[in-house]
C-alpha positions in Angstrom: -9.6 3.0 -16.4 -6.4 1.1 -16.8 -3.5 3.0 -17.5 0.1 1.2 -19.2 3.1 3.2 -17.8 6.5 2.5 -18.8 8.1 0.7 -16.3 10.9 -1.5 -16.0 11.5 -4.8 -14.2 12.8 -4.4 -10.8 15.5 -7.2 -12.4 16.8 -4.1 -14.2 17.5 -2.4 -10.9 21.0 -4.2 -10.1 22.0 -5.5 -6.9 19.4 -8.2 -5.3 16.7 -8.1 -6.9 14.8 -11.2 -7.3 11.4 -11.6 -5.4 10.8 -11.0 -2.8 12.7 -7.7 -3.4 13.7 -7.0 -0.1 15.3 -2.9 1.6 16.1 -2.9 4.9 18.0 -0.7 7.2 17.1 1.8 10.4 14.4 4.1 10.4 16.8 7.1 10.6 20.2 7.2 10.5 21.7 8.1 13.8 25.4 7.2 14.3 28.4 6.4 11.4 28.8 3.1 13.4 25.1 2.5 13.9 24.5 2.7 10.1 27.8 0.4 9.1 26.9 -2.3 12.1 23.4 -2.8 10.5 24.5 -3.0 7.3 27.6 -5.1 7.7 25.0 -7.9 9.4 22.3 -6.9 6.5 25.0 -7.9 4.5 25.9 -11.3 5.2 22.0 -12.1 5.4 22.2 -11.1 1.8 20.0 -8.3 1.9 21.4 -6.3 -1.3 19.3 -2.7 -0.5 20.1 -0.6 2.2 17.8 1.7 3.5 18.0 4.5 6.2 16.1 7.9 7.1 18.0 11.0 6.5 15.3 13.7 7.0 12.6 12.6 8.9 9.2 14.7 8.8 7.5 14.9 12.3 3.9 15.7 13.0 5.1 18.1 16.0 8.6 20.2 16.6 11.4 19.2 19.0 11.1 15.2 18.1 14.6 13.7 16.3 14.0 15.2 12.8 17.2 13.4 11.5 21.0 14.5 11.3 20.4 15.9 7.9 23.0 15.8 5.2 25.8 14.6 6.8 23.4 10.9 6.8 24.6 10.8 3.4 27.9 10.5 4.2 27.3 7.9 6.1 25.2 5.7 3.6 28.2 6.7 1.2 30.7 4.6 3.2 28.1 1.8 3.6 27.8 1.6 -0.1 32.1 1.6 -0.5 32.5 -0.7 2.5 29.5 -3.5 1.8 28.4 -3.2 -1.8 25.1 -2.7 -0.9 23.3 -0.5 -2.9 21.1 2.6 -0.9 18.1 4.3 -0.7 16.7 7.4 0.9 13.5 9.4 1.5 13.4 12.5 -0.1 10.7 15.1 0.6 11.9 18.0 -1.3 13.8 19.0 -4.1 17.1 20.3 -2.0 16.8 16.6 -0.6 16.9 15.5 -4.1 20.1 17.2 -5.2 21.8 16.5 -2.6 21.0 12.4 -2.5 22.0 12.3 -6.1 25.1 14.3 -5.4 26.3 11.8 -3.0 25.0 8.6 -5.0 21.9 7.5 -3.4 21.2 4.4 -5.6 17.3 4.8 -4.9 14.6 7.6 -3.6 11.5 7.0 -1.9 8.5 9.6 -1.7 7.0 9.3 1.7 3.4 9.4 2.7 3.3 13.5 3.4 4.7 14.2 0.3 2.7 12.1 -2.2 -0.2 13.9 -0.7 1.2 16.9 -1.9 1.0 17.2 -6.0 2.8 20.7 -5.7 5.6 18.7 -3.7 5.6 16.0 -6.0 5.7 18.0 -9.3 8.8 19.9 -8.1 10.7 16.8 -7.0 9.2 15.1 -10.7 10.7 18.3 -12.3 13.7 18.1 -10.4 14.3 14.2 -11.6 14.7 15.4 -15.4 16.5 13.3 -17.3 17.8 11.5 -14.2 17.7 7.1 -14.4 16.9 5.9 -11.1 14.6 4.0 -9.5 12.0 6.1 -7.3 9.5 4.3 -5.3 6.5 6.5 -4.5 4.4 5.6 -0.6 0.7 5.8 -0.6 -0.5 9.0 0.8 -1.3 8.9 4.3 -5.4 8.8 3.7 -6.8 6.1 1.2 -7.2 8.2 -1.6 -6.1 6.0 -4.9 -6.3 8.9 -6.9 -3.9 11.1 -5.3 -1.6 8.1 -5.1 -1.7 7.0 -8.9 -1.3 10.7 -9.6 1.7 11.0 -7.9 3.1 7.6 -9.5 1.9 9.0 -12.6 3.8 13.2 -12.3 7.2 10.8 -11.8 6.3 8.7 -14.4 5.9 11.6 -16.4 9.7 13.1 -15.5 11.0 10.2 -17.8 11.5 7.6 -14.7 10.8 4.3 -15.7 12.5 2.4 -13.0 9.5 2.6 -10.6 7.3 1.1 -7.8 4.6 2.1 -5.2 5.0 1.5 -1.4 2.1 0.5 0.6 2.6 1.7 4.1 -1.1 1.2 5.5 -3.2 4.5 6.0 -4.4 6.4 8.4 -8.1 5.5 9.5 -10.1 6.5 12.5 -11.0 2.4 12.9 -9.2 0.7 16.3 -7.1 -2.1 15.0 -4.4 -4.3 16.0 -2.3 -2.0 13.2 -0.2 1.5 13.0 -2.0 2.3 9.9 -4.9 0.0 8.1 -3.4 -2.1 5.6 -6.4 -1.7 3.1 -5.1 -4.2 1.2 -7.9 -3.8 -1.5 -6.6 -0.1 -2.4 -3.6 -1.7 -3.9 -5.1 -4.9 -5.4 -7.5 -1.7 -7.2 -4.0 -0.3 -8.0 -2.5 -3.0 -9.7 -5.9 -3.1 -11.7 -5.8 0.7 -12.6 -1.7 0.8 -12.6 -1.7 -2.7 -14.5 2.2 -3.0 -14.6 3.4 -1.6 -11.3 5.7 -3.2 -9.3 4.2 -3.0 -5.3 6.7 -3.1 -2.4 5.3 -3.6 1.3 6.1 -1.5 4.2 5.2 -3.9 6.9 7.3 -2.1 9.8 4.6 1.2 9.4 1.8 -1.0 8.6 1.9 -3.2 12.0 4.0 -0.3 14.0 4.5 -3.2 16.7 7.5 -5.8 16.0 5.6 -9.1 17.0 3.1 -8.4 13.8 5.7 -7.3 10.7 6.3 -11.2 10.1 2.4 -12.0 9.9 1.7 -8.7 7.4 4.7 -9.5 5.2 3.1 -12.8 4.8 -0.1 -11.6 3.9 1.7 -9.2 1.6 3.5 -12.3 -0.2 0.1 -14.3 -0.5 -1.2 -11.2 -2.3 1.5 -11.2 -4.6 3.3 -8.0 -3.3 7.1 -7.8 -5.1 9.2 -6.7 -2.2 9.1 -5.7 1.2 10.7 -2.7 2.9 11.8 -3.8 6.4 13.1 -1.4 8.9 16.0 -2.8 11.2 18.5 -1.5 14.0 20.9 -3.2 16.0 19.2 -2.1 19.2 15.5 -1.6 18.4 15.0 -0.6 22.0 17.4 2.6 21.7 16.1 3.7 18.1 15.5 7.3 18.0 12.2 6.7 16.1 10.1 4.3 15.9 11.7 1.9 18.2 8.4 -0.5 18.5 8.3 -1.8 15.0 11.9 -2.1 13.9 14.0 -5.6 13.7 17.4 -6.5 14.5 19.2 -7.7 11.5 18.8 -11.1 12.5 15.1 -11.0 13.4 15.0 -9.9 9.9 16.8 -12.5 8.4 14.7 -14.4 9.6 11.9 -13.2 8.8 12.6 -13.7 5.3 14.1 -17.4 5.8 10.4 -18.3 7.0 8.5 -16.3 4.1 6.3 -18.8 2.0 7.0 -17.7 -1.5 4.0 -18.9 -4.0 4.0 -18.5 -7.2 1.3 -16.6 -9.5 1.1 -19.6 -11.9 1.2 -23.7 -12.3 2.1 -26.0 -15.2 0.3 -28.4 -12.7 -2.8 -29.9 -15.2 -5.1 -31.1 -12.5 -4.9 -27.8 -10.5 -5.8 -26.2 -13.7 -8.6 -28.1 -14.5 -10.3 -28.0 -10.9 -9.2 -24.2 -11.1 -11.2 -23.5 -14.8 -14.2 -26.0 -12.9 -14.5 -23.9 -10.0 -14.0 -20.6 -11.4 -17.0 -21.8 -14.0 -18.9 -22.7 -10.4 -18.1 -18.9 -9.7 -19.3 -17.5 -12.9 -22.6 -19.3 -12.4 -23.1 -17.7 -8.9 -22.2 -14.6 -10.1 -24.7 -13.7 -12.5 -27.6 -15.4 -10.1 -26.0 -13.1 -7.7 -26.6 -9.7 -10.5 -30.5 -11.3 -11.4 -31.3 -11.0 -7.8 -29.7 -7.4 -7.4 -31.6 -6.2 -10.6 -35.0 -7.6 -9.2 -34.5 -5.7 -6.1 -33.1 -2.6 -7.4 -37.1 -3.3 -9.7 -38.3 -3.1 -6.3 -36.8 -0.1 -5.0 -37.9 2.1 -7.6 -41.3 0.5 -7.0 -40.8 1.9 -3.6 -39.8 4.8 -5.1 -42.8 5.9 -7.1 -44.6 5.2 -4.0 -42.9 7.6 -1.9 -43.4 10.2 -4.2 -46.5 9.5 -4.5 -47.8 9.8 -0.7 -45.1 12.9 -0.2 -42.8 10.6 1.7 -39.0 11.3 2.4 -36.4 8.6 0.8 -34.5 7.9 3.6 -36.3 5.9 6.3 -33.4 5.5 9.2 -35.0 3.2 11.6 -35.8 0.6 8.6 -32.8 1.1 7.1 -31.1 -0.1 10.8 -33.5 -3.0 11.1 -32.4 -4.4 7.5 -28.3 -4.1 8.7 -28.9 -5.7 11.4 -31.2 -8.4 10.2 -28.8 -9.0 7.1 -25.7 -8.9 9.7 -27.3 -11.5 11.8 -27.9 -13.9 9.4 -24.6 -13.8 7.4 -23.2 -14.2 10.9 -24.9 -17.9 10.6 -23.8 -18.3 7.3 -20.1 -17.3 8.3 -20.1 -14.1 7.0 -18.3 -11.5 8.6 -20.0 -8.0 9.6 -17.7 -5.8 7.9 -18.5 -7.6 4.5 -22.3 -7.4 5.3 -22.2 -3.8 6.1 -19.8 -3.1 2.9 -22.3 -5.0 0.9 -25.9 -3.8 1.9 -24.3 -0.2 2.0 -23.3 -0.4 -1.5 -26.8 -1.4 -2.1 -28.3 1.1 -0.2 -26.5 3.6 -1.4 -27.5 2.9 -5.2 -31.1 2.7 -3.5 -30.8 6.2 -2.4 -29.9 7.1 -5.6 -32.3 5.5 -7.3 -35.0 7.2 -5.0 -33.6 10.5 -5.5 -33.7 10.3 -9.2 -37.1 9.4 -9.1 -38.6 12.0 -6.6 -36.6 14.3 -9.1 -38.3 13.1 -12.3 -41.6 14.5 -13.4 -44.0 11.4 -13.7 -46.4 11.2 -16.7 
């Protein structure tokens, strides 16, 4: 189900705001100086957001939890001295009060708290009547629905200036990354959440350095609006999260290099060959969907014939030979195996439950 939020351009947000929308600053805050030297060379990149963690939530005690309040101070005279404006996590509603009393331009909802729709309702509660922009992170698991409903309690507080942040989640997969990127949760976001502007987190998405250039990228490609870049003068000496951070310069560069493309073309001939090959696509498609149908006709064939002889549905050693058979072959075809095993376990999924509802039905 589509839902239509009011939301308002990230244009309406002030400062720098053009796409890529781009917050940067230090994971946490750890020094007066070390929060005015980033920001001073943020600054004369152009980077119109500055970022830093106050509070920092730790999976175990006795880790660098943050210096707290007095943060704010800090991001109070990087505000006065640069212009810039700044943004903050918040994970409770104390947080809150205390980030607006000090005029925090933005909040972001890290991935703990979204998780949390008890957290979240307090801090929507607590935002009342307030206009500022919040930006909400998915929750660490990929679970869409927790996420929209977070985006949706703020939403509901009256905030209009809003976004999501995709961070990555948590997955029990090896990969190259910090936390999977997923990237088709958030292109079923922006189908669901139809107007939501989506900033990228590429710093806890890639949790190494070298790869933050090549996820931004792919974040840009997909038509991402922002990115929200961590950076420290010394990466090496960060108090958290020293692998995946930038130096100021490392950033600006970053976003020098970024190849912006844009959703849409006046070009005619790209157009045309566009409309032909999406046609071409079309064509394929509902081939594809008369194929599926006359198997899914033969799987409840199969069905009824179980039933008949007393048979259980699910046949393991089968099931493996058609996986492997089907990964093999779109292996020739240049297919990879993830998208093999994502497609015949879709369609052996709806086999099972075919099968089930057959060996539950009473035959005539």
């Amino acid at each position: 189900m589509n839902i239509n939020l009011t939301i308002e351009s990230l244009e309406s947000w002030g400062g720098n705001t053009g796409r890529p929308l781009i917050i940067s600053g230090p994971c946490s805050a750890e020094t007066e100086e070390q929060m005015l030297s980033t920001a001073r060379q943020l600054k004369t990149h152009g980077i119109g957001i500055f970022r830093a963690g106050i509070w920092k939530p730790r999976t175990r005690p006795n880790q660098f939890e943050g210096v707290g309040s007095i943060g704010l101070k800090w991001l109070r005279q990087v505000k006065n001295e640069t212009g810039m404006m700044t943004a903050v996590e918040v994970a409770n509603v104390k947080h809150v009060y205390e980030a607006l009393k000090m005029g925090v331009d933005i909040l972001w909802i890290g991935a703990r708290t979204s998780a949390n729709p008890f957290s979240i309702q307090e801090i929507a509660d607590s935002l009342e009547g307030v206009d500022i922009p919040v930006l909400v992170k998915n929750p660490v698991n990929p679970d869409l629905d927790l996420w929209i409903g977070a985006i949706e309690r703020i939403a509901g507080a009256g905030i209009t200036k809003l976004a999501a942040i995709h961070r990555g989640f948590s997955s029990s997969e090896k990969t190259i990354y910090r936390n999977a990127p997923k990237w088709e949760l958030v292109i079923e976001l922006r189908q669901r959440l139809i107007n939501i502007p989506v900033i990228c987190d590429p710093s806890h998405i890639a949790g190494r350095a070298d790869l933050v250039c090549s996820v931004s990228q792919q974040a840009m490609d997909l038509g991402h609006d922002g990115l929200m870049i961590e950076s420290h003068p010394e990466p090496v000496k960060a108090l958290s999260d020293s692998k995946q951070q930038l130096t100021p310069d490392e950033t600006a560069a970053l976003i020098k290099n970024l190849i912006i493309r844009s959703g849409r073309t006046d070009n005619a001939k790209y157009t045309a060959l566009l409309m032909e090959l999406r046609s071409k696509i079309d064509s394929l498609d509902d081939k594809i969907l008369s194929v599926i149908q006359k198997r899914m006709d033969i799987v409840k064939e199969i069905g009824i014939t179980k039933k008949m002889n007393n048979v259980q549905i699910l046949q393991t050693d089968r099931w493996t030979e058609i996986l492997e058979t089907a990964k093999e072959k779109g292996s020739s075809k240049g297919l990879s195996n993830e998208f093999i095993e994502k497609l015949f376990n879709a369609m052996h999924q709806e086999s099972i439950s075919v099968q089930t509802e057959i060996l539950n039905s009473v035959m005539d």
